[in-house]
C-alpha positions in Angstrom: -172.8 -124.3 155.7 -175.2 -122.7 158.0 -172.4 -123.2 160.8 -169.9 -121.5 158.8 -172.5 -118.4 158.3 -172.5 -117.9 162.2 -168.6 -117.5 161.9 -167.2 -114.2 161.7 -166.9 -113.5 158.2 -163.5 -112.4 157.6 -161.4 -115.1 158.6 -158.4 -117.6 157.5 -160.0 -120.8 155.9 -158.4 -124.1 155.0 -158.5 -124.2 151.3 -159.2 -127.8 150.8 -162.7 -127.6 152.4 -163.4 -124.9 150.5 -162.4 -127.1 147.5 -164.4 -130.1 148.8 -167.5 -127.7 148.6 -166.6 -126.3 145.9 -166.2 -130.0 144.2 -169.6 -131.5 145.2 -171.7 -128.1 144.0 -170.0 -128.4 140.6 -171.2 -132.5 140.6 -174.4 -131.4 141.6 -174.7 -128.8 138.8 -173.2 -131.6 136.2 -175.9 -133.7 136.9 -178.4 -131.1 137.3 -178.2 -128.6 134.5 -177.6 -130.3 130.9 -175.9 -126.9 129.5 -173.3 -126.8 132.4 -172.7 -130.5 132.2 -172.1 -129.5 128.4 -169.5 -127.3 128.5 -167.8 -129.5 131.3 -168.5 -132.8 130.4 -166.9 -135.9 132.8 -167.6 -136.6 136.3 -163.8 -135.9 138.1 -163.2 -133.8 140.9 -160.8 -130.6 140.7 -157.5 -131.6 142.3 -157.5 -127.6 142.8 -159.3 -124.3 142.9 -157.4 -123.3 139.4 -158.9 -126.3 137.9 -162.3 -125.9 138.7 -165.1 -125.9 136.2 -166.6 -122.0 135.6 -169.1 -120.1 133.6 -168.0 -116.8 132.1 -170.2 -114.0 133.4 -171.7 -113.8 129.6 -173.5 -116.9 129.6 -175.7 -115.5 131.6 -176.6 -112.7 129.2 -177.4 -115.1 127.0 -179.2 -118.5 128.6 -181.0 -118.3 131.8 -179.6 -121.3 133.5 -181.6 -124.1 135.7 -180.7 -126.8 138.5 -182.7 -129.6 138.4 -183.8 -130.8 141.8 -184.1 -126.8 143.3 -187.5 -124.9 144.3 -186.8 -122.3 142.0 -189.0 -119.0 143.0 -187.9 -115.7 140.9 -185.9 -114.1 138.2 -183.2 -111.7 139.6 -182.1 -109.2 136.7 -179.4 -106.9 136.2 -179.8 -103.2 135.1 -178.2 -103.0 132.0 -176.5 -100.2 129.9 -178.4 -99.0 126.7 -178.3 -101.8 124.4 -176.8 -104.3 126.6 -178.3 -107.8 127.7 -179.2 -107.7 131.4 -178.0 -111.1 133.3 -180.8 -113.2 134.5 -180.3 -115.7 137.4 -182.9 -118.0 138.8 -183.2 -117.9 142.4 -184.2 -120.7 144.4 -185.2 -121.0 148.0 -182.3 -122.8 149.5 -179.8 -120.5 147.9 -182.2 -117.2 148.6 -181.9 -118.4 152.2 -178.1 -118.3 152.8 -177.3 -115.9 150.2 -179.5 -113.7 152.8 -177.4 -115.1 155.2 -174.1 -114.1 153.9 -175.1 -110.4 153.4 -176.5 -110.0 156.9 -173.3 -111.5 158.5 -171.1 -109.4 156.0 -173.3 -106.5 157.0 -173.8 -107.1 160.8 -170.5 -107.6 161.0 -169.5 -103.9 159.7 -172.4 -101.8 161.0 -173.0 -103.7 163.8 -176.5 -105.7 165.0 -178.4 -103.0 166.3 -181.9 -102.5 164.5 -182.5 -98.7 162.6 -184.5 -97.8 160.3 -183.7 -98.2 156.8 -183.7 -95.4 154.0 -183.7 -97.1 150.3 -183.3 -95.0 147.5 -185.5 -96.3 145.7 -189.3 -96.7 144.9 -191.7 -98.9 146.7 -192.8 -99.6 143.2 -189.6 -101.9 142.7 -191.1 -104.6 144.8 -194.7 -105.4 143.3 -193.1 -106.7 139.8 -194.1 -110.4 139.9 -191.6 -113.3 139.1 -188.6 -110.9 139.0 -186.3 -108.7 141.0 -183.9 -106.2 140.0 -180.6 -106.6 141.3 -181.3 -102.6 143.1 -183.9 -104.4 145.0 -182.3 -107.6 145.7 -178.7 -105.7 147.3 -181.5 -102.9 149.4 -183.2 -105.9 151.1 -180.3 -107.8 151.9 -180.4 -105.0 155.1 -183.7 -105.9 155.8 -183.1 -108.1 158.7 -181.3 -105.5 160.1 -184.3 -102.7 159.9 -186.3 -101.7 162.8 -188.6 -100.4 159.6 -188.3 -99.5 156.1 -188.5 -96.3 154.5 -188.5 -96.0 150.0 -187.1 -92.2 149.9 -186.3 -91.8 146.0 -189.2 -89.7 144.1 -189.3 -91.2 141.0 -191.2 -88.8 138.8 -188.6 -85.9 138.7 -185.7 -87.0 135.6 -182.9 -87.0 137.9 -182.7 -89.1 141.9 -184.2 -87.1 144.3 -184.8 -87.3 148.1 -188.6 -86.9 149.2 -187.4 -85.3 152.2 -190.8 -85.5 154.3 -190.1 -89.4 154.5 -186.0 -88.6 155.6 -187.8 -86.3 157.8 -190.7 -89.2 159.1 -187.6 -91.6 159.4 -185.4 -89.2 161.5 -188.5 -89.0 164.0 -187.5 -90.0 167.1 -184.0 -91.7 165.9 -180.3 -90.9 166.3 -178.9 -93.6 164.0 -180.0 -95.0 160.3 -179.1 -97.0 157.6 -179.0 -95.9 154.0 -178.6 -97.7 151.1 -178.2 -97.1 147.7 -176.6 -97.9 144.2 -173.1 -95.6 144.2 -174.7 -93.1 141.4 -177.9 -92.8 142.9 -176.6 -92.4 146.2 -174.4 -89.2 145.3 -177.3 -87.8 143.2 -179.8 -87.7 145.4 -178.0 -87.7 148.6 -174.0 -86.4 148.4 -175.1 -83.5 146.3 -178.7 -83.2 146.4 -179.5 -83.0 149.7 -180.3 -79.2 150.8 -178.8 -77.3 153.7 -182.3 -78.4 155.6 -181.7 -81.9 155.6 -178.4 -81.7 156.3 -178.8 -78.8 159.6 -181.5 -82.0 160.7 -178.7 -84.6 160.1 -176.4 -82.8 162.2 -175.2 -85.3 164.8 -176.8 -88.3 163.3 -174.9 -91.7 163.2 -175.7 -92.6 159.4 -174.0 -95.7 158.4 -174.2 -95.2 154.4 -174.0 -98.3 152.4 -173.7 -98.4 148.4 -172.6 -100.8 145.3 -172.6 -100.6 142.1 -169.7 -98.6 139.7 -168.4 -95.3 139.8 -168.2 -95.0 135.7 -170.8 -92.0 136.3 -169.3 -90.0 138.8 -165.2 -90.2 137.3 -167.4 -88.1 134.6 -168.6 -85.9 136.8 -164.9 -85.6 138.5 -166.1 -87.1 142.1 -163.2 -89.3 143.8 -163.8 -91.2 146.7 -162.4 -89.5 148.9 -164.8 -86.0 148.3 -168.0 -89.0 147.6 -167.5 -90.0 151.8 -166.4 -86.5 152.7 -169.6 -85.1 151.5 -172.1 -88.1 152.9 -170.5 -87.6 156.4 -170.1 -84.0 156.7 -171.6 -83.1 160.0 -172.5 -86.3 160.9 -171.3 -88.5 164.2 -167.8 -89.8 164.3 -169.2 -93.2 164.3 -170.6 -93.1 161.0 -169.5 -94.8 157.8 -169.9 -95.4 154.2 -169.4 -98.9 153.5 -168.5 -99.5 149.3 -169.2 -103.1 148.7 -168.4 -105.2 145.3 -170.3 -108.3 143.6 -172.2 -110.0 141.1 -175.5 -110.0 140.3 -174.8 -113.7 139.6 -173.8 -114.4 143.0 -176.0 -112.0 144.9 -175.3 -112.4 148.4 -171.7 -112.6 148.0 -170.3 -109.3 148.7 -166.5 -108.2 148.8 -166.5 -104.6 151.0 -164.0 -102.4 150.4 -161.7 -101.7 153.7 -159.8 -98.5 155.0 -156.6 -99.9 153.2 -158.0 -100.2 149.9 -158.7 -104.2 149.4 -161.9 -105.9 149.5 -162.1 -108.8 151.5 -163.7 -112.1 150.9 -165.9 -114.0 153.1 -165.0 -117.5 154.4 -168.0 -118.7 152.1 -166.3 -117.4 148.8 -163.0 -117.8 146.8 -161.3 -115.6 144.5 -158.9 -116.4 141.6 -157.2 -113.7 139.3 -156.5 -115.2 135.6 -154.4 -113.8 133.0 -157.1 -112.8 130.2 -155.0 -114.9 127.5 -153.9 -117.7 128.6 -156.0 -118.7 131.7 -153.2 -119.3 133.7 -153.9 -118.4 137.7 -151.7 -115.4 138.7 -150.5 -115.8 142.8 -150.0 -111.9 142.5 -150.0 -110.2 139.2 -153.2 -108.4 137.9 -155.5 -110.3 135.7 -159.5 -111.4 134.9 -161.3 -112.1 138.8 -162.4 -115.0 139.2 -165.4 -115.4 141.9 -166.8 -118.5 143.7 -168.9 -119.2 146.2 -170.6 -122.3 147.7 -174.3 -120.8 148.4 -175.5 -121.2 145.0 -177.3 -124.5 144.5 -180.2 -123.4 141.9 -177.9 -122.5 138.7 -174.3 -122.8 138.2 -173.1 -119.4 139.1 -170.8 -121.0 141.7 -168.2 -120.0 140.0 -167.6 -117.4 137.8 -165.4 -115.6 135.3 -165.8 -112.2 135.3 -164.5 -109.0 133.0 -163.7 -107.2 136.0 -159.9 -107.4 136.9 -157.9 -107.2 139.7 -154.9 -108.8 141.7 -154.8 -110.7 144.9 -152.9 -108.8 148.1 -151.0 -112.2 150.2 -150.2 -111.9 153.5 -152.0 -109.5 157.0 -154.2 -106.4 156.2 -153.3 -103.1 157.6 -156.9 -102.6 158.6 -157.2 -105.8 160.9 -159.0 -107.8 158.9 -157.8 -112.0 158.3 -158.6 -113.5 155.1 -158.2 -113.4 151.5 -158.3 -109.9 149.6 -158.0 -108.3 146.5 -157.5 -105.1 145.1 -160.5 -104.2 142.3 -158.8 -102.6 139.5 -161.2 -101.9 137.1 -162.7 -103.4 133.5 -160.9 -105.8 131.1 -160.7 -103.6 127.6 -163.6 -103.3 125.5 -165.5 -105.0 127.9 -169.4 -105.1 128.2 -170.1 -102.2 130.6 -172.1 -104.4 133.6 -175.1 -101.6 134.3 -175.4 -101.1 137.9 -172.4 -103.5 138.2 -169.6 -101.3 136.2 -166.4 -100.5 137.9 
C-alpha cells in the first residue's frame, strides 16, 4: 500500500486488486471485530465489489466499533446537527499513518509540494482535548505536512466566525503564497464575506490556494452558489490561485473525493465507489442512487466500506478536466435523511 501512495493519485486501476484488498481487510475485520463478524457472518471472499460486506454510515452513530489486533490511539468525532448523534471512529496508528498519506498525496498533488504557511480557521483550542479529535481538526491537519508553519486565525469569542486579522497579517509577513483551510460555512463567514477592504487591499496579488469541505446546506440559505463562493475568495488574488471543494467521510477520514473544473469528484486509486439504488440494493453502472465508499487504509474499525445517505451517480468514460480514474457526480441527500453536521451536502 505504501507503494501505491507514492503513485499519482488519480489514475486507472485494475479492479481486481482493488477487490483482493478489499477482500483480505474485510477477513481481517471478521475476525477482529465480533459486531462486524455479526452482521456478516461466514468466511468467503466477495467474487465482486457489489458483493462486498459494508456498514451503513449509521452504525457508527450508534456503536463505536473496534479491531482487535490495532494500536488504537484516539476518538475522531463528527460535528453533529442539534439533536443528532455525532459518528465516532477509533483511530489507530497504522491507519492514522496512511490515511495522512492519502490526503497529502490528494493534496500535493492539487496545490502542488511547495511549503507555505497554513491559515486554519479555527482555534488552537481544538487540539488540547485529550483522547478525541473533531473531524474540523482532523481534515485542517491533514495539510500539515505541507506547512512551512501554522497559523489558528478564527476568534472564537465573537457569536459568528471571524478572522483575527493581526495573525492573517503576521502570516502574510514576508510571504507571496498561503494555504487556507476551512470547513465550507466557516470559510465564507469569516473569510468570502467577512473579510474587510484591508485584508483584502493586503491580499492583492497573493497566490492563496483555498481549501474547504464540509456542506453547503447553510449558504443555499443564504443564496451563495458556487460560483459567487470562488469568485469572492479569489477576487484580486494571483491567477494561480484556487479553491479546492473536497468530499468525504468522517468515517474514512483521509479519503477525500475533490471536486474538478468539470463538476465530478474523483476517486483516488486507494478507494472505490459504488452507487446503490436506496430500495433494492441493486449496483447502478450509471443511474443515481445511495454512494457507496471504500477504501483499503482502514485497518482499526470496519469503516472500509461504507454505505452512505449521500447520493450520487457514477460518470464512465475520460474527464474533460484531464484527470484518469473513477468519478462521480455528488448529488445531494437521500430524503429525510439524518443531516451529517459538518458533513451535509
Amino acid at each position: 500500500m505504501s507503494a501505491l501512495l507514492d503513485s499519482p493519485p488519480f489514475a486507472e486501476r485494475d479492479e481486481s486488486s482493488l477487490l483482493a484488498e478489499m477482500n483480505a481487510l474485510t477477513r481481517w475485520h471478521r475476525a477482529g471485530c465480533p459486531e462486524f463478524g455479526a452482521m456478516w457472518p461466514g468466511d468467503d471472499d466477495a467474487a465482486s465489489l457489489e458483493a462486498l460486506p459494508f456498514v451503513h454510515v449509521g452504525v457508527f452513530k450508534h456503536l463505536l466499533l473496534t479491531t482487535r489486533g490495532a494500536s488504537h490511539q484516539r476518538t475522531l468525532t463528527s460535528s453533529s446537527t442539534s439533536g443528532a448523534s455525532p459518528s465516532k471512529i477509533t483511530l489507530d496508528t497504522r491507519s492514522s499513518e496512511l490515511q495522512s498519506a492519502s490526503s497529502l498525496a490528494i493534496l500535493r498533488h492539487l496545490v502542488g509540494p511547495d511549503l507555505r504557511p497554513l491559515l486554519i480557521l479555527d482555534d488552537v483550542a481544538s487540539l488540547r482535548r485529550p483522547g478525541q479529535l473533531s473531524a474540523r481538526t482532523a481534515a485542517a491537519m491533514s495539510l500539515r505536512p505541507l506547512a512551512s508553519q501554522i497559523h489558528f486565525v478564527l476568534d472564537q469569542t465573537t457569536s459568528n466566525p471571524t478572522l483575527r486579522e493581526g495573525a492573517v497579517r503576521d502570516a502574510l509577513a514576508g510571504h507571496d503564497e498561503l494555504l487556507v483551510y476551512g470547513f465550507t460555512s466557516v470559510l465564507w463567514q469569516a473569510w468570502g464575506e467577512g473579510a474587510g477592504n484591508k485584508l483584502k487591499a493586503l491580499l492583492r496579488g497573493k497566490t492563496i490556494h483555498f481549501v474547504h469541505s464540509g456542506g453547503w446546506k447553510k449558504l443555499e440559505a443564504l443564496k451563495v452558489d458556487r460560483a459567487s463562493f470562488d469568485a469572492a475568495l479569489l477576487e484580486g488574488l494571483s491567477s494561480a490561485s484556487s479553491v479546492i471543494d473536497y468530499y468525504g467521510l468522517v468515517e474514512q477520514v483521509g479519503v477525500i473525493f475533490p471536486l474538478c473544473s468539470a463538476g465530478f469528484r474523483h476517486a483516488p486509486l486507494w478507494a472505490g465507489v459504488i452507487v446503490r439504488d436506496p430500495f433494492t440494493l441493486r449496483a447502478l453502472p450509471d443511474s443515481p442512487g445511495m454512494l457507496q465508499l471504500m477504501n483499503t487504509l482502514a485497518w482499526g474499525a470496519p469503516y472500509h466500506n461504507v454505505l452512505t445517505e449521500d447520493t450520487g451517480r457514477l460518470a464512465p468514460g475520460p474527464c474533460p478536466c484531464g484527470l484518469t480514474g473513477l468519478r462521480f457526480e455528488l448529488l445531494g441527500r437521500v430524503p429525510k435523511a439524518e443531516s451529517r453536521g459538518c458533513a451535509n451536502v
